[in-house]
N, C-alpha and C positions, 0 to 999 in steps of 0.2 A: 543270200538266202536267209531273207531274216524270220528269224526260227521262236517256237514259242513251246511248249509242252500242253497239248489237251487234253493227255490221259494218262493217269497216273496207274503204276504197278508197284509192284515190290519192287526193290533192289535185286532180290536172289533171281527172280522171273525175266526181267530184263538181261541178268548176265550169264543166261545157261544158253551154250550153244547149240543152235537148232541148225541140225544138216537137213540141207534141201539137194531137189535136181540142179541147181545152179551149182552149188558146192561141187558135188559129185561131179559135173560136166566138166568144171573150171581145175580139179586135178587130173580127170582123165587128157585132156588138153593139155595140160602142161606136161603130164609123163608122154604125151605123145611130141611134143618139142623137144623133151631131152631126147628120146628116142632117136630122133630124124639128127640132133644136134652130133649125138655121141658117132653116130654112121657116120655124117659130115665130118667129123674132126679127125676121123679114122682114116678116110680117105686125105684128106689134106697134110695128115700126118707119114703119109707114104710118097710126099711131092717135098717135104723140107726139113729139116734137121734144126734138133736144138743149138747144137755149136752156128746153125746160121743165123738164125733170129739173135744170138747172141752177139755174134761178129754185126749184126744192122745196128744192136740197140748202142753198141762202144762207136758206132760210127756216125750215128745222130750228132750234128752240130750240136754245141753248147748251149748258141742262142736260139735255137730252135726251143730247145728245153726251156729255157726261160721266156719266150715268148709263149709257149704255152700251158707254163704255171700260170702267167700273169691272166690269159684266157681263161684259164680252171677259176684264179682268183675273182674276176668280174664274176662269172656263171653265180658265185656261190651270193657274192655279193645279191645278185638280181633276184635270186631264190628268196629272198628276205621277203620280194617284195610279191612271194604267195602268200605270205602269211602274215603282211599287211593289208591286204585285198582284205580276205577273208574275214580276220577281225574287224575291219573297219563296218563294212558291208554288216556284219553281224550286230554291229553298235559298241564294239568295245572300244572306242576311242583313247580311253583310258591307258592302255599297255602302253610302255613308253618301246623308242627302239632297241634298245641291249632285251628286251624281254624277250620280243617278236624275233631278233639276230640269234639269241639262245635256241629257241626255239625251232626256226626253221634252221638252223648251221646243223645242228645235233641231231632231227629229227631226219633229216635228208640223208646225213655222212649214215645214219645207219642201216636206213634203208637201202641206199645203194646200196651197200655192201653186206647186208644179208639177207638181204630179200624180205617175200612180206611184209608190204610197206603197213597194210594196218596196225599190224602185229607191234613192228619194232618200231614205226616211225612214231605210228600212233598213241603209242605209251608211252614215248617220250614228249609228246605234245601233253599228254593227260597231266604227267607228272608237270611240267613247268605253267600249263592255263590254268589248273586248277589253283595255284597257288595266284596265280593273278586274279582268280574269282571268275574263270569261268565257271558256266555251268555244262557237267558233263554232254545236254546234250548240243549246245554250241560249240564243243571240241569236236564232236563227230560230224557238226555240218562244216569247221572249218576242215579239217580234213577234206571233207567230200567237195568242197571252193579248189579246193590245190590241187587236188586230181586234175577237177573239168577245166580249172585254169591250164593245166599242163597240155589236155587233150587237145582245148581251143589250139595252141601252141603247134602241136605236133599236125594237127588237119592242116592247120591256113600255111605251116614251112612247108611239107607236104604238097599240097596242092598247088602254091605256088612252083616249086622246082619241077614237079611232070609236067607243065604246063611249061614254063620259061626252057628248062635244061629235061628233054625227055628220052633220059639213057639209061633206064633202072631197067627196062625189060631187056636191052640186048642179052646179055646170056642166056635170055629161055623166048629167044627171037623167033625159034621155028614154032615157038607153041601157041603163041600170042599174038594176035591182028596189029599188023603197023596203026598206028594212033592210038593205044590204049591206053600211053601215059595219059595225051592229052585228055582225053575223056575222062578218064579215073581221077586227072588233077583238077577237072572242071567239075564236076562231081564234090568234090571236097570244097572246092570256095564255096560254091554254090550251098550248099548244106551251113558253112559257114555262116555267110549273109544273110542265109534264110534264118538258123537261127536268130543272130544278132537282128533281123527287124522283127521277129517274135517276141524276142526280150523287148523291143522299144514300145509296143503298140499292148503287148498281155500284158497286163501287170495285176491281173487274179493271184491269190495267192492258194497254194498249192499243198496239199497233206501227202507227208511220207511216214509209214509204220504209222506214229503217235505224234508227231509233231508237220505243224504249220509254216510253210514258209515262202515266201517271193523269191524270184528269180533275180539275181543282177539285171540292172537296166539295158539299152543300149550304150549307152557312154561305159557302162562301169564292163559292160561287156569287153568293148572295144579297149580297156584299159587291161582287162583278161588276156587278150590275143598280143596286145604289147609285151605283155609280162612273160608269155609264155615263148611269142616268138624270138624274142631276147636272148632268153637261157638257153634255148633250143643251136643257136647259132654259134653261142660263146661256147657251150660245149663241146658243140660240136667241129665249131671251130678250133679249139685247143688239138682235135684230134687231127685234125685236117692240116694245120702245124708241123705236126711230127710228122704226117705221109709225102710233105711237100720232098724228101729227098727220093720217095719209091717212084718207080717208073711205072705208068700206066694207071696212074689216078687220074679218076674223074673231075669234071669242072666242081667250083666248090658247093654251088648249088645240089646238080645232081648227089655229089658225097654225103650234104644234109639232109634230102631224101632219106642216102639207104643209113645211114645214122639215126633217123627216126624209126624206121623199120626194124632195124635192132634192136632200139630202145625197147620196143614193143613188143618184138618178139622177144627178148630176154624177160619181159615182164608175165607176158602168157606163162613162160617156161616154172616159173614159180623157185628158180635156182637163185642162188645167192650172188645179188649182182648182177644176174643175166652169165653167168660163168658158163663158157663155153658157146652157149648159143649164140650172144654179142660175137664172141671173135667167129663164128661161122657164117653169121647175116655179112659180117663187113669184109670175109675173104670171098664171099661164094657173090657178091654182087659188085664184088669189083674183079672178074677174070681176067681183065690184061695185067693187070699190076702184079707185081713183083712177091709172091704169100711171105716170103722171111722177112723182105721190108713192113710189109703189112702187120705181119703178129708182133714187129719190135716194139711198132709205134703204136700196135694197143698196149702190147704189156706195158709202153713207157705211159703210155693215157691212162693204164688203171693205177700204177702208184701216185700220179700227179691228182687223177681226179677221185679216185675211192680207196686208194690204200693210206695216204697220207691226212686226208680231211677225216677218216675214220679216227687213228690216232689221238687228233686234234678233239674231233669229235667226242670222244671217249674219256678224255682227258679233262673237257669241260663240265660232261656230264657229271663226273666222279667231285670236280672242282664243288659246283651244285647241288649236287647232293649232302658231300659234307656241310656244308653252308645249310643247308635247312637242316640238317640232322643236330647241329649247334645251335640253332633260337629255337627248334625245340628241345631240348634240352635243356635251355636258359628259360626257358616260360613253364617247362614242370618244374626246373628246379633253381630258381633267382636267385642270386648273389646275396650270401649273407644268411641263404636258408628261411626265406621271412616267404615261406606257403602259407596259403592262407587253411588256418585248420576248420576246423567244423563250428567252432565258437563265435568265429570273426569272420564267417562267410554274409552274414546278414549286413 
């Protein structure tokens, strides 16, 4: 989306938040997921006990665990390569890869894990582009790149699994017509493809708010749905890892499915991390399996994939920031005290 500025404001005018019906709609929605989540967890919480989920998580193989760090490790890795897209596409060629690895490691670990990804992910992108010489409103369109790159991801794994493996509606069998997956999965490629030949054949460029900009191509589309469907699997594969020892998991397709369902509904929920509502989408859409095995092997998913990459996260940030808090420091105040005073500015 390459991006230009056509109309200029103040600073102050630009940064004052303006609540709309979308706002409004978008917390009413999410108090209405915590709502349905908290009843859900209430109920599930009268079928299984802490000392059990505990006795599953001491009983996870070893190398399970390590087969899916190494899953969480790829994921995080491929993440990188949203915020390669993005910049490229944008024209910063420029950023080398430790900037782009900063940037998307740190901006992601905080997102998961406290939700509002504008909020929190997104001012850790501001803080570390700006200082590569983005321009503020090329941060906000690489943002908006790593979203629809993620979405592209989540449609096309999606559409493929109701369509290949279609066993996400059996526990609400009596309410829903035999073939829905299929249709609802064909539905999703289709929307897919369709976009992806739009992007090949439009290439008008397009005004959002104040700013001008092009859509990804086809190829660069189709390098979109790579990136996304990647990360989409290795996460969710990591998760899918730890359930291999519970009884009554799904094929690993259908599992990616309702893993993307989660994803999405813990993101509706506006909760930190999808807390709560993830562990409810992945017990209530897997009903034969086993719920103690189930919660072990999220609670073991969320330290491997958001509780420990946070830390890390956290820790580079702080790394980072001291580091620019020291050259400038060194450029107000130079070695040897030689500021240039008012005599010798000229």
């Amino acid at each position: 989306m390459s991006s230009q500025q056509v109309e200029t404001s103040s600073p102050a005018e630009d940064a004052r938040p303006r609540a709309n019906w979308k706002s409004w709609a978008g917390a009413v929605l999410g108090l209405v997921v915590l709502g349905l989540a908290a009843w859900g967890l209430k109920k599930i919480s009268g079928q299984v006990t802490l000392a059990d989920v505990m006795a599953e998580i001491q009983a996870t193989p070893g190398h399970l665990i390590a087969f899916a760090a190494l899953s969480t490790f790829l994921s995080y890795v491929v993440l990188v390569g949203y915020d390669w897209f993005a910049t490229r596409h944008l024209g910063y060629t420029h950023i080398r890869w430790p900037t782009l690895a900063a940037a998307s490691f740190s901006s992601f670990t905080m997102s998961h894990t406290l939700g509002v990804t504008i909020l929190t992910g997104g001012t850790v992108r501001y803080r570390i582009y700006t200082r590569a010489g983005v321009k503020p409103a090329d941060i906000a369109m690489i943002i908006l790149l790593c979203g629809w790159t993620f979405w592209l991801g989540i449609i096309f794994v999606a559409g493929i699994g109701l369509i290949v493996s279609p066993g996400l509606a059996e526990p609400i069998r009596e309410w829903v017509p035999q073939g829905l997956e299929e249709w609802t999965g064909a539905l999703m490629l289709a929307g897919v493809v369709a976009y992806t030949l739009l992007a090949t054949v439009w290439r008008r460029s397009f005004k959002l708010l104040r700013y001008r900009f092009t859509i990804p191509d086809g190829k660069q589309t189709l390098q979109q749905i790579a990136i996304g469907t990647l990360d989409l699997a290795l996460a969710g594969g990591a998760l899918y890892i730890l359930l291999l020892p519970v009884a009554g998991i799904p094929d690993l397709l259908t599992f990616l499915v309702i893993y993307a369902v989660a994803m999405v509904t813990g993101a509706l929920a506006h909760a930190p991390g999808g807390l709560g509502v993830f562990e409810l989408v992945i017990v209530g859409l897997m009903p034969d399996a086993d719920k103690a095995g189930v919660l072990a092997a999220v609670a073991l998913f969320r330290i491997l994939y958001t509780f420990v990459p946070f830390l890390l996260g956290a820790a580079l940030l702080a790394v980072m920031e001291a580091r620019a808090f020291r050259a400038a420091r060194a450029i107000a105040d130079p070695p040897g005290g030689a500021q240039a005073s008012p005599a010798n500015r000229h």
